[in-house]
C-alpha positions as CSV (number, residue, x, y, z in Angstrom):
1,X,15.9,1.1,60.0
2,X,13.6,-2.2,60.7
3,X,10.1,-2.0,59.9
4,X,10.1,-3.7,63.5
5,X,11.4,-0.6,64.8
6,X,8.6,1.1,63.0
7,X,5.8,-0.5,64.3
8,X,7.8,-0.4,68.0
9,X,7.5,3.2,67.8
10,X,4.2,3.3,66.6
11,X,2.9,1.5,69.5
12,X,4.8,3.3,72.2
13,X,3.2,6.5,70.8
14,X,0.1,5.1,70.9
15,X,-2.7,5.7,73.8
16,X,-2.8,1.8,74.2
17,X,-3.2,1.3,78.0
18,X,-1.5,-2.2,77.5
19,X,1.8,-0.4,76.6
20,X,3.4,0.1,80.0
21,X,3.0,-4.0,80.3
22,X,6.0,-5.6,79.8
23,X,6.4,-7.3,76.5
24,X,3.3,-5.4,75.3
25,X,5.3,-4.2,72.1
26,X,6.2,-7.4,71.1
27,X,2.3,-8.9,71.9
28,X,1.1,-6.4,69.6
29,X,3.5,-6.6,67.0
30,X,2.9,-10.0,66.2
31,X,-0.6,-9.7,64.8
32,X,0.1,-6.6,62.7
33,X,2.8,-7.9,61.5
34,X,0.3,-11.3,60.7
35,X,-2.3,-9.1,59.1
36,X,0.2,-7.2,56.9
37,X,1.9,-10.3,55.3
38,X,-1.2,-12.0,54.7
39,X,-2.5,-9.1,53.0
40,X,1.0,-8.4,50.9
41,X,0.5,-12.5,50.1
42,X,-3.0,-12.0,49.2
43,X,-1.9,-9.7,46.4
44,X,0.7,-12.7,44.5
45,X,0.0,-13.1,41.1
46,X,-2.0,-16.5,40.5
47,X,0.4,-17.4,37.8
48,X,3.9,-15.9,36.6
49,X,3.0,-15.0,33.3
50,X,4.0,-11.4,32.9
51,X,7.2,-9.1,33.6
52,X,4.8,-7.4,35.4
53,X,3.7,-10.8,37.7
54,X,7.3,-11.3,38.2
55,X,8.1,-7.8,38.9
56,X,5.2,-7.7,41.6
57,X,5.8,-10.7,43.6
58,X,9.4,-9.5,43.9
59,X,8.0,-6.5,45.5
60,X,5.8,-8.3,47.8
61,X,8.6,-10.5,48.9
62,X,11.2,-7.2,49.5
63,X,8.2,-6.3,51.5
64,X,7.4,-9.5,53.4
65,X,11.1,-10.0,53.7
66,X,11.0,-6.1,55.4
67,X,8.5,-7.3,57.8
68,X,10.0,-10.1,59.3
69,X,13.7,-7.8,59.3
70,X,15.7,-9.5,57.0
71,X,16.0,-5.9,55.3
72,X,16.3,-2.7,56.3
73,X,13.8,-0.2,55.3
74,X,14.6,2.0,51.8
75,X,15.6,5.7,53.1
């Protein structure tokens, strides 16, 4: 599974009135999708000092990487 598909079926449950709009899915996806990566991004380590720098800013690339669905989700 895509997190794309995630956040496609989050939206289609939703009570958004915009989601019987064509193309509404994909209008709101794009700014969630924005708001998550910049906030993922916001959490980088300054500097790669550490194991522990290095081990989070491969997390918070799987992730990013997960976002834009060049990964499927873990199960």
């Amino acid at each position: 599974m895509k997190f794309h598909d995630l956040i496609q079926a989050a939206i289609n449950r939703s009570e958004i009135p915009l989601r019987f709009e064509p193309g509404a899915e994909e209008a709101l996806e794009k700014p969630l999708t924005d708001l998550l990566r910049a906030w993922l991004e916001a959490h980088e380590p300054g500097g790669l000092r550490t194991e522990f720098d290095y081990g989070q800013k491969a997390l918070i690339d799987r992730l990013v990487a997960e976002l834009h669905g060049e990964h499927d989700l873990p199960e």
